[in-house]
N, C-alpha and C positions, 0 to 999 in steps of 0.2 A: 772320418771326414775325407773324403777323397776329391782329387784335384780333378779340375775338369780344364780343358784345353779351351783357350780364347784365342782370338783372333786379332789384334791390340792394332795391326795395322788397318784395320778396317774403320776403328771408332772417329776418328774424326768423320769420315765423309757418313756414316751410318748415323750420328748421335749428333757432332758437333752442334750443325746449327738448333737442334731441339735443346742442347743444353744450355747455350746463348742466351736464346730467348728466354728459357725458363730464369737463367742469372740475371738477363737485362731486366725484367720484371720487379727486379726483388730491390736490385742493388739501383738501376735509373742510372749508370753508367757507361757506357759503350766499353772505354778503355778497361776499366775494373772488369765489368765483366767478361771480357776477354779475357785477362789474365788470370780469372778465378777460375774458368773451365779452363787453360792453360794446366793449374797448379792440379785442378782434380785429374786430369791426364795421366800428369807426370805422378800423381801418386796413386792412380789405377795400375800403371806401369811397374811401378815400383812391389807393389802389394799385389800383382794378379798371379802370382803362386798359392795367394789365399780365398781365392774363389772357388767359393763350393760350390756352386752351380745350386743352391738351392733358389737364386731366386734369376731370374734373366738377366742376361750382361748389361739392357740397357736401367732395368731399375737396379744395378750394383752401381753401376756408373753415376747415377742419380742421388743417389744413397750417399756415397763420395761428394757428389756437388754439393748438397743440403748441408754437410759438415764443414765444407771448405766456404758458403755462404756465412753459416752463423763462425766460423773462427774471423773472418770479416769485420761483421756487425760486433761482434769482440772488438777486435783490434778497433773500430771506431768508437766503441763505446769508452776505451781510455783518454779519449779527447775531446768526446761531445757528452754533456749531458740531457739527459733525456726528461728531466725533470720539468715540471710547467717553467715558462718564464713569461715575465710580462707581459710580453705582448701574446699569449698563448690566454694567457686571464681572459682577455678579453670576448667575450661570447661573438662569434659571425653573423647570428639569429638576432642578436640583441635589437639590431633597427628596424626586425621582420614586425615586431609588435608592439600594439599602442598602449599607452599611460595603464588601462585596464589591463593589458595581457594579451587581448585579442591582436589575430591577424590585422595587420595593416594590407595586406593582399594573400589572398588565399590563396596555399599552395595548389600547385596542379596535378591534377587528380592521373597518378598513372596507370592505375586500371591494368597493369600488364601481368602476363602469364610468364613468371618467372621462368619457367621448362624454356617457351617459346623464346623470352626475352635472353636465354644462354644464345640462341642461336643468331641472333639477330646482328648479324656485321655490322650496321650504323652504330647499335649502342654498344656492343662493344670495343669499336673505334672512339667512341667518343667517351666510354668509360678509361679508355685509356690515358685519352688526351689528359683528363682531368686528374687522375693518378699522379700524371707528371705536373701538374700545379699545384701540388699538394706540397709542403716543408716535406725534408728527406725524416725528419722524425715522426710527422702522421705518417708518410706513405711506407713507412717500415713497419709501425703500429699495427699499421692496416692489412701490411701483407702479412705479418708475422699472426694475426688472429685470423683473418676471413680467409685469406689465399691459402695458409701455413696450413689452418686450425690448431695454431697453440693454444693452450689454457691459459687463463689468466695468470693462473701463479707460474708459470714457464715464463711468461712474459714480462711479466714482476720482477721476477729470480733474473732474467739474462739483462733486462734492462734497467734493474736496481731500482726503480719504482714503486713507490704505492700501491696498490688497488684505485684507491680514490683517483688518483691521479691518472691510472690510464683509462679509467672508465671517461673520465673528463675529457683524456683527448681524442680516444673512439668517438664520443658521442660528437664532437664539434668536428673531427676529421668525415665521418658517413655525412656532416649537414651539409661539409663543405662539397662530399661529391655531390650528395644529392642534388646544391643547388646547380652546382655545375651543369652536371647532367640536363636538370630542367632546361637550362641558359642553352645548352650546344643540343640540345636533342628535340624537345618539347616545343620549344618557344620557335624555332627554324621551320619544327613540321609540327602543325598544332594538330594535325591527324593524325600522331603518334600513340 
C-alpha cells in the first residue's frame, strides 16, 4: 500500500462547498453542517498519510464526511427517539378519503418521466422546499433510505427501530412530499 501525495491546501476551495451542500441535505442545518465538513477536514488532515490513492481525493474526502454524518445522527440518536409518537399515529391521508375508502378528490395525475423530472430545476427546488417541512426524523428516514440507499435493516440497526415502524413513517413521510410537491408544483402550474 503505497502513499500517494495530496494536496490538503487546495480542499476547501476544490471540495468545500460540494461537501456543504451534500451535509446541509442530510443534517437541514447550516451551522451543524458547517462544523461537520469542519470536523471531516481536520480528520482528512490528520489521516492523509493513509491515502492510498486507490480511489480520488474527492470521493476519500466524501467517504470521511458520510462517517462524520452518521457519528452525528449517533450522537442525536442518544437524545431523540425515533420511535412513532402520537402525533406520528396519526395518518396525513386520513381526510384524503371518504366513509367507504374512496378519494374524496382525486389525486393528480403526474405523468412525469422520472430521467426528465431529475432534471427539471422547478421540481427539484420545490422537492427541496418540501424536504425542509418535513419532522427532522422523516427527513432523515428519507435521506438515510432514498438519498443514502440504506437497507432497511441498516436503518433499523442505526436507528433502533422496527421494521414495522419505519415502513409506517416512509410510507406517511413520501405522502407528505407527495402532497407537497402536488401543492407547490402541480396546483401553481397545472401544465406540469
Amino acid at each position: 500500500m503505497g502513499q500517494h501525495v495530496i494536496d490538503s491546501s487546495q480542499w476547501v476551495e476544490r471540495y468545500g462547498d460540494m461537501l456543504y451542500r451534500f451535509t446541509l441535505l442530510r443534517v437541514k442545518d447550516a451551522e451543524q453542517a458547517e462544523e461537520i465538513v469542519q470536523v471531516t477536514f481536520l480528520a482528512a488532515l490528520q489521516s492523509q498519510d493513509k491515502f492510498a490513492g486507490q480511489s480520488t481525493e474527492k470521493t476519500w474526502l466524501f467517504g470521511i464526511l458520510k462517517h462524520k454524518i452518521m457519528d452525528h445522527f449517533r450522537q442525536i440518536k442518544k437524545t431523540k427517539t425515533f420511535d412513532l409518537e402520537p402525533d406520528d399515529d396519526r395518518d396525513p391521508c386520513e381526510s384524503e378519503f371518504d366513509g367507504r375508502g374512496h378519494w374524496q378528490a382525486l389525486p393528480i395525475r403526474w405523468g412525469i418521466n422520472p430521467q426528465k423530472a431529475s432534471e427539471d430545476q422547478e421540481l427539484v427546488r420545490v422537492l427541496a422546499t418540501c424536504m425542509d417541512k418535513l419532522s427532522d426524523k422523516f427527513r432523515r428516514l428519507f435521506v438515510l433510505r432514498e438519498i443514502e440507499g440504506l437497507k432497511s435493516e441498516e436503518i433499523c440497526s442505526e436507528l433502533d427501530i422496527t421494521a414495522s415502524n419505519l415502513w409506517v413513517m416512509l410510507h406517511r413521510t413520501r405522502n407528505q412530499l407527495k402532497k407537497c410537491v402536488e401543492v407547490h408544483l402541480f396546483e401553481k402550474n397545472p401544465n406540469a
